[in-house]
DRENDO-1510 file (C-alpha; in Angstrom, 1 decimal, always signed):
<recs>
REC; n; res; u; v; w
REC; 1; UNK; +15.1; +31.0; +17.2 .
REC; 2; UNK; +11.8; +31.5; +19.0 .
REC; 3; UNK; +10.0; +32.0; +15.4 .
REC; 4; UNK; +11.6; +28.3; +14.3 .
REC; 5; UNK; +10.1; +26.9; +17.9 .
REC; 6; UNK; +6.7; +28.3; +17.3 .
REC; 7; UNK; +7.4; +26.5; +13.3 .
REC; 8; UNK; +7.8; +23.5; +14.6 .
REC; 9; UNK; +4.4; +23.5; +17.7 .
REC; 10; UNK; +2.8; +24.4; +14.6 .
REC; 11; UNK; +4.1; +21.5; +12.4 .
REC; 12; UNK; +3.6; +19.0; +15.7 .
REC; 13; UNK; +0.2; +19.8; +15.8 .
REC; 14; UNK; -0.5; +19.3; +12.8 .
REC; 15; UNK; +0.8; +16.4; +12.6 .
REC; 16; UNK; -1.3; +15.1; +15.1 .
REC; 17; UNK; -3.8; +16.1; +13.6 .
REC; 18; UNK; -3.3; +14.2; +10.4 .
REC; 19; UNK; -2.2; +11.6; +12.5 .
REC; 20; UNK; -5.8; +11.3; +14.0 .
REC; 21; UNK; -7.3; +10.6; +10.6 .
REC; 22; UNK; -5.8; +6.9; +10.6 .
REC; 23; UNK; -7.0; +3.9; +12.6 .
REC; 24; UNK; -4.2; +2.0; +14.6 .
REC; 25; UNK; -1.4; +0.5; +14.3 .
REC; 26; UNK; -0.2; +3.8; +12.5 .
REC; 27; UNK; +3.2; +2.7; +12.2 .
REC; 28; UNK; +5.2; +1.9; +10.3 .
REC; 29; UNK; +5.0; +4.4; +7.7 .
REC; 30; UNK; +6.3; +5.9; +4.5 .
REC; 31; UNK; +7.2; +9.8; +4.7 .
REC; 32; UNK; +9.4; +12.2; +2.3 .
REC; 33; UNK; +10.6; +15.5; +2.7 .
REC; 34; UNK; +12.8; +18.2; +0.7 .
REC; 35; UNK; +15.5; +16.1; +1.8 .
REC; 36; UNK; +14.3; +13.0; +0.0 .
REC; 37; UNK; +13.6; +14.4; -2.8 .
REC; 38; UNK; +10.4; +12.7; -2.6 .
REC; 39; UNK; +11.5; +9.6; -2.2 .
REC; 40; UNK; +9.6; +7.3; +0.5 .
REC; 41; UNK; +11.5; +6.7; +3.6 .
REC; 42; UNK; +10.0; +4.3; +6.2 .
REC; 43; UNK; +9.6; +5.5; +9.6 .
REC; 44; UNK; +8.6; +3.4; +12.6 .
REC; 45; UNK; +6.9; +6.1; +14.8 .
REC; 46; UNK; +6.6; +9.4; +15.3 .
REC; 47; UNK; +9.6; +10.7; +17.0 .
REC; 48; UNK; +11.3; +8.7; +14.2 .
REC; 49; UNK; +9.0; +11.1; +11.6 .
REC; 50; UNK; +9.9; +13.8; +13.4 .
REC; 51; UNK; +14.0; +13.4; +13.4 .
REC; 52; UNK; +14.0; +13.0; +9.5 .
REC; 53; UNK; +11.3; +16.3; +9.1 .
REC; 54; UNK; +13.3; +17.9; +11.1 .
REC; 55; UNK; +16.3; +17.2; +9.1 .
REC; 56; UNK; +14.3; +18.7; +6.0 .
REC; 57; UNK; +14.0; +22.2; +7.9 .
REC; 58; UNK; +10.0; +21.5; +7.8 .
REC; 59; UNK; +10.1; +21.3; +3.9 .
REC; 60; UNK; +8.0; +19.4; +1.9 .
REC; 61; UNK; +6.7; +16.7; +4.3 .
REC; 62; UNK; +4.3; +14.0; +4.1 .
REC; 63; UNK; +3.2; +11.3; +5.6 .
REC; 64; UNK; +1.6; +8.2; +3.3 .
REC; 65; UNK; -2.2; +7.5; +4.6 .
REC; 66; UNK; -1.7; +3.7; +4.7 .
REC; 67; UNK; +0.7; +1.9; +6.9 .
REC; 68; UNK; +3.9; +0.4; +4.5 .
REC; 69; UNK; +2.3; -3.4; +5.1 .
REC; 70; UNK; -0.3; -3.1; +2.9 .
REC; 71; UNK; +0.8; -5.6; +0.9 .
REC; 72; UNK; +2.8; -8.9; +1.1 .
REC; 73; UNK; +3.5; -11.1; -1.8 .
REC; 74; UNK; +1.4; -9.6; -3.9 .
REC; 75; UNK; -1.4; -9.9; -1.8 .
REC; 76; UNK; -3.5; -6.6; -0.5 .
REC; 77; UNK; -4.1; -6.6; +3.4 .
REC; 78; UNK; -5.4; -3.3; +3.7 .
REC; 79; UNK; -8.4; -1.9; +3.7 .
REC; 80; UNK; -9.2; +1.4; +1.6 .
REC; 81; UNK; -10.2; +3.4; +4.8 .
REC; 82; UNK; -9.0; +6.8; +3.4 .
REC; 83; UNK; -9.8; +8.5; +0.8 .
REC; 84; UNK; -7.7; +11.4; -0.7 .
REC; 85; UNK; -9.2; +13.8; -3.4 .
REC; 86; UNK; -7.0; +16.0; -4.9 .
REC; 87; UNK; -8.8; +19.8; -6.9 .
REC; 88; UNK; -5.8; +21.4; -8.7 .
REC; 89; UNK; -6.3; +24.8; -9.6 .
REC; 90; UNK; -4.6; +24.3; -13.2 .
REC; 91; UNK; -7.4; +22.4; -13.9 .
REC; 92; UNK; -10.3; +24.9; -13.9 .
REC; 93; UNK; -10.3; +28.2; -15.6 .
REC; 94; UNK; -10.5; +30.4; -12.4 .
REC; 95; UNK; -10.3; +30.0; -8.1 .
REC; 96; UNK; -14.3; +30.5; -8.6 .
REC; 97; UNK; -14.6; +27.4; -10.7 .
REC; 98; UNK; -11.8; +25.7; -8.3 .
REC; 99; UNK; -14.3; +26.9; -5.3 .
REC; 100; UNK; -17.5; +25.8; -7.2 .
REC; 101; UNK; -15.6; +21.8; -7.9 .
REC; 102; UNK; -15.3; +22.2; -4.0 .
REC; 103; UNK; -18.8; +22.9; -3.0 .
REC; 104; UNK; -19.9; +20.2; -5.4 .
REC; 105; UNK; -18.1; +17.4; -3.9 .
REC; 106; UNK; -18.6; +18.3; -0.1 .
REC; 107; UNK; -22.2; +18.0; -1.5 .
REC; 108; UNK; -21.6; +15.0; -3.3 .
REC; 109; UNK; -19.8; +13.1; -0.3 .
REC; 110; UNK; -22.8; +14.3; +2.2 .
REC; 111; UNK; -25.1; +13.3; -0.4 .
REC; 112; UNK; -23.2; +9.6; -1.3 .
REC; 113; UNK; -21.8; +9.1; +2.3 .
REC; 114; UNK; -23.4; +10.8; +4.9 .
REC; 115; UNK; -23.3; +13.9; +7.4 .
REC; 116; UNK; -19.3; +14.0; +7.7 .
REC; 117; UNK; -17.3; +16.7; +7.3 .
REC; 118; UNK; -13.7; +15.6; +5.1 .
REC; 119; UNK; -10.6; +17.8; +6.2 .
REC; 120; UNK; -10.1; +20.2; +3.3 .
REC; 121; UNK; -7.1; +22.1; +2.8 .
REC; 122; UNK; -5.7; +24.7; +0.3 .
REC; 123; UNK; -1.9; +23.6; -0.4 .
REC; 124; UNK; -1.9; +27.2; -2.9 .
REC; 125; UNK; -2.2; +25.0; -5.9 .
REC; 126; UNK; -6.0; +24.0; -5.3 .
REC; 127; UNK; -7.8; +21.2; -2.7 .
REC; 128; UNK; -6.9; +18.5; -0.8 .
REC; 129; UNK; -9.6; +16.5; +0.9 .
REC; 130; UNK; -9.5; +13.8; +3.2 .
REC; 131; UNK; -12.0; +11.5; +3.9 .
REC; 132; UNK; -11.5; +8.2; +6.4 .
REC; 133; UNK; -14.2; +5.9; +6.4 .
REC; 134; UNK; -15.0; +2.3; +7.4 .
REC; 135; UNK; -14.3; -0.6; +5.0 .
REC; 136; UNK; -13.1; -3.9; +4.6 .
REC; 137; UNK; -10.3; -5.5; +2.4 .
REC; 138; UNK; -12.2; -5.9; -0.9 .
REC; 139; UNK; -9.9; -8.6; -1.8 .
REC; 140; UNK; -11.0; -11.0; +1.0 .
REC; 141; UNK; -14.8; -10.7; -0.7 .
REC; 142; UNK; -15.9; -13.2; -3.0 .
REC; 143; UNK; -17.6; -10.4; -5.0 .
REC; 144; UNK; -14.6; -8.9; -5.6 .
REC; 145; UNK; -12.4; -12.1; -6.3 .
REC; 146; UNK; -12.5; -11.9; -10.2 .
REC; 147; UNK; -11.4; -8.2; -10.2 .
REC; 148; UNK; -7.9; -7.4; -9.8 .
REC; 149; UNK; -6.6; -5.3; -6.7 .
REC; 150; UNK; -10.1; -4.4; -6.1 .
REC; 151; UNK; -9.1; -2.2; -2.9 .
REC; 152; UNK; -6.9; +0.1; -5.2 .
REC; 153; UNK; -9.3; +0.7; -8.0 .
REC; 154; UNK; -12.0; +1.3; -5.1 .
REC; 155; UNK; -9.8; +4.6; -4.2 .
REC; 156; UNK; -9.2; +5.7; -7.4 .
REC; 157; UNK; -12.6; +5.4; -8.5 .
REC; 158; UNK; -14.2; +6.7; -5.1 .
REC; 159; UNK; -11.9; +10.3; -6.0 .
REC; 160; UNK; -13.5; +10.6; -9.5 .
REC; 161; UNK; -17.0; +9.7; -8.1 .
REC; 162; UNK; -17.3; +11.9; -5.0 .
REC; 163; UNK; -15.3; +14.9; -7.5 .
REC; 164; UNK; -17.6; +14.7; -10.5 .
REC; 165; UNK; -14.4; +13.6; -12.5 .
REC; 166; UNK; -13.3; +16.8; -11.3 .
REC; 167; UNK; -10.2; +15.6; -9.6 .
REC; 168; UNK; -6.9; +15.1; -10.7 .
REC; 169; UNK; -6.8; +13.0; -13.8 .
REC; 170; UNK; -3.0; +12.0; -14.0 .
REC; 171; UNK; -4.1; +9.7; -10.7 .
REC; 172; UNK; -6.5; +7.8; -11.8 .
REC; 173; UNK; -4.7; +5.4; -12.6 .
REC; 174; UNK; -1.7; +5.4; -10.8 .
REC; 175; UNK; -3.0; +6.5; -6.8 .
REC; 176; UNK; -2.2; +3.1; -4.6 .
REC; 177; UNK; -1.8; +2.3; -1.2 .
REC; 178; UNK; +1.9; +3.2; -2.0 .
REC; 179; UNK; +1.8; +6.4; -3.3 .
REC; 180; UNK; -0.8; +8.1; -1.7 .
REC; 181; UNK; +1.4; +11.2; +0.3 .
REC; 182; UNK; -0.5; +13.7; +2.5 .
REC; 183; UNK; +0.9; +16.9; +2.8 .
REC; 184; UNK; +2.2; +18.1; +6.5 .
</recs>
């Protein structure tokens, strides 16, 4: 019993810490869990969150990085203020080429960004990093206005850019606002 309490201070803290990468209002927002089956279930807060990972026994949660209003009619209203790059092991020939893809892009996003430092994480299958920065709804720019859902290309193209088209390749054209699941 005490081993599933200490489980789940673990799992609330770091929650909150994913939590902290998002800018306000947070909720709503999609989640899945083992007991999904991956499929998206929209939450209202946290406690709500909670009550359904809970239900899961802790297994295979996450949390989407954009709110579930991003869109409406068609129409983006989101900005693309996270970025999520995924490094999956299957893709280089050994953890010292996985390593070396690493290095490269924490390089690459000092170098192309600035002085931050991404959360990185090892989910035993390679990297997940993730990035929050500032930025506005590319849809609502002129510049942008003959380009179609100019916010969603922006994060797919940012991941192969700041990876040296070393990132996962099945999602370059499908990560969205929708889809993009973090890992608890």
């Amino acid at each position: 019993m005490l081993a599933d309490q200490e489980r789940e201070k673990y799992f609330k803290t770091y929650l909150d810490f994913i939590l902290s990468h998002f800018e306000d209002p947070v909720w709503p927002r999609t989640i899945s869990t083992h007991t999904t089956e991956g499929k998206q279930v929209l939450v209202y807060s946290k406690d709500q969150a909670l009550v359904k990972f809970r239900q899961a026994r802790l297994l295979d949660c996450r949390i989407n990085a954009y709110p579930s209003y991003t869109e409406w009619k068609g129409l983006n209203r989101q900005a693309p203020n996270f970025l999520f790059m995924d490094l999956d092991l299957s893709r280089f020939k050994s953890v010292e080429a996985l390593n070396k893809a690493l290095k490269n892009t924490l390089k690459s996003i000092k170098e192309k960004i600035g002085d931050i430092s991404p959360t990185v994480l090892w989910t035993g299958n390679g990297y997940h990093i993730y990035l929050p920065v500032t930025a506005f709804i590319l849809e609502l720019e002129s510049l942008f206005a003959e380009f179609e859902n100019p916010s969603r290309k922006f994060i797919r193209w940012a991941e192969q850019f700041l990876t040296n088209n070393k990132a996962d390749p099945c999602r370059r054209d499908s990560l969205s606002f929708r889809n993009c699941m973090l890992r608890v």
